[in-house]
C-alpha positions as CSV (number, residue, x, y, z in Angstrom):
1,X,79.1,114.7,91.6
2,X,82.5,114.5,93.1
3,X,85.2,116.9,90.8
4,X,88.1,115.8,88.8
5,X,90.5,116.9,92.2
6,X,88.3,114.8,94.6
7,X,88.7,111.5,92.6
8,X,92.2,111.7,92.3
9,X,92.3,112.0,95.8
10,X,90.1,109.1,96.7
11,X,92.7,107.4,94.1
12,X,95.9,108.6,95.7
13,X,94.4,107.6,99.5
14,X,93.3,104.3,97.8
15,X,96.8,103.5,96.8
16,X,98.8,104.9,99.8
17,X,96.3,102.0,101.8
18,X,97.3,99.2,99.8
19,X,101.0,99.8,99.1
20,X,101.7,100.4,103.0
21,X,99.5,97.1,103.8
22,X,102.0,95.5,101.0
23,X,104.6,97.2,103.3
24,X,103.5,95.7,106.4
25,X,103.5,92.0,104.8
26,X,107.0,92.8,104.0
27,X,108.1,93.4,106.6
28,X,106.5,90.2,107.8
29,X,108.9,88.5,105.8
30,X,112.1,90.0,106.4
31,X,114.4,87.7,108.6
32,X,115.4,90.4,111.5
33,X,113.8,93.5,113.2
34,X,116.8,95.7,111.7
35,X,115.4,95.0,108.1
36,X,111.6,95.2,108.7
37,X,112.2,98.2,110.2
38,X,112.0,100.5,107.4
39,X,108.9,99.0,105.9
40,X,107.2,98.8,108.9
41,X,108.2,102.4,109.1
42,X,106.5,103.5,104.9
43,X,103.4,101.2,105.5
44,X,102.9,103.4,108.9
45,X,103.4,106.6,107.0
46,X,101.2,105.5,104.1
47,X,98.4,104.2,105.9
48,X,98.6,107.8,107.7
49,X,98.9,109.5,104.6
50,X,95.3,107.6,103.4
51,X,94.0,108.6,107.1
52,X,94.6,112.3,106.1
53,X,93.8,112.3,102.8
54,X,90.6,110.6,103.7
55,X,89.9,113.4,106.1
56,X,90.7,116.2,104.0
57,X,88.2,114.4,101.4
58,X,85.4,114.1,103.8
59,X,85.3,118.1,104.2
60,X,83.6,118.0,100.7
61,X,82.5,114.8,99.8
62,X,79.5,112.7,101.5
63,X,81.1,109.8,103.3
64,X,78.7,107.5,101.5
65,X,80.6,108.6,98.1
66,X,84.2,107.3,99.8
67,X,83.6,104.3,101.0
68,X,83.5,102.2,98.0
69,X,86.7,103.5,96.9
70,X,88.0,102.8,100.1
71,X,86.5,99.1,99.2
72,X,89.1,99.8,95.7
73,X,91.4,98.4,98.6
74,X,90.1,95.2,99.3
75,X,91.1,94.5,95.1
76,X,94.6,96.3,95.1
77,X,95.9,95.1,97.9
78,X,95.4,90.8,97.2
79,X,96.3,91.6,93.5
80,X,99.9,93.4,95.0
81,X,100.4,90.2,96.8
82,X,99.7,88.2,94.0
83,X,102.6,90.1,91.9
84,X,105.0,90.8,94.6
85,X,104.3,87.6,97.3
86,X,102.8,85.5,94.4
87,X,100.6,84.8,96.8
88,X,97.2,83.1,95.2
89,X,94.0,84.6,94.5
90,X,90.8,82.3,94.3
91,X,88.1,82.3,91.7
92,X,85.6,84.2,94.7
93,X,88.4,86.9,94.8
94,X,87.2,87.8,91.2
95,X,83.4,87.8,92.3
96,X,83.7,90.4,95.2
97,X,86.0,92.3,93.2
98,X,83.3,92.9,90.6
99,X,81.0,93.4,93.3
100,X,83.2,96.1,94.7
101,X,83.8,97.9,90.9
102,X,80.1,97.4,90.2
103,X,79.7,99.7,93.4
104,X,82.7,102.1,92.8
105,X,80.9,102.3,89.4
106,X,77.3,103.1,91.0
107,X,78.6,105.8,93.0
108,X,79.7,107.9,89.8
109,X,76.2,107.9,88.0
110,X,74.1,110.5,89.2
């Protein structure tokens, strides 16, 4: 059973991914080098504060117990672009998603 300290961890990781991927598509949309420069620059330094975070998670919990909260990811990150890029999210979207939460969900009964 992972402790109180572990999830939040998997949480924190979870969110550093998706907000620097909502960095990188930011940056994507700025109209010179000069201003994508400093979100290019957070998404890199988020996405390598997940890497470490997942590291330092994986010294005490099984890797089988982080991966679906890495998969948290693949529903944070398309519902961040819906807010921020209003970008749109299909009915399937919702489908995986509860896919990915029904598995999230799994991995905490023991």
């Amino acid at each position: 059973v992972m402790s109180i300290l572990e999830i939040f961890l998997c949480i924190i990781a979870v969110l550093c991914s998706s907000t620097g991927q909502l960095s990188f598509k930011k940056a994507t949309c700025c109209p010179s080098f000069r201003l994508a420069l400093p979100f290019w620059g957070m998404g890199g330094g988020l996405m390598l504060a997940s890497a470490f975070l997942c590291v330092k998670i994986l010294q005490t919990v099984p890797l089988s117990a982080l991966i679906p909260f890495a998969a948290l990811v693949y529903i944070l990150t398309p519902l961040g672009a819906q807010l921020i890029f209003k970008e749109k999210i299909y009915p399937r979207f919702w489908i995986g998603a509860g896919l990915i939460a029904v598995g999230v969900g799994l991995t905490m009964i023991r």
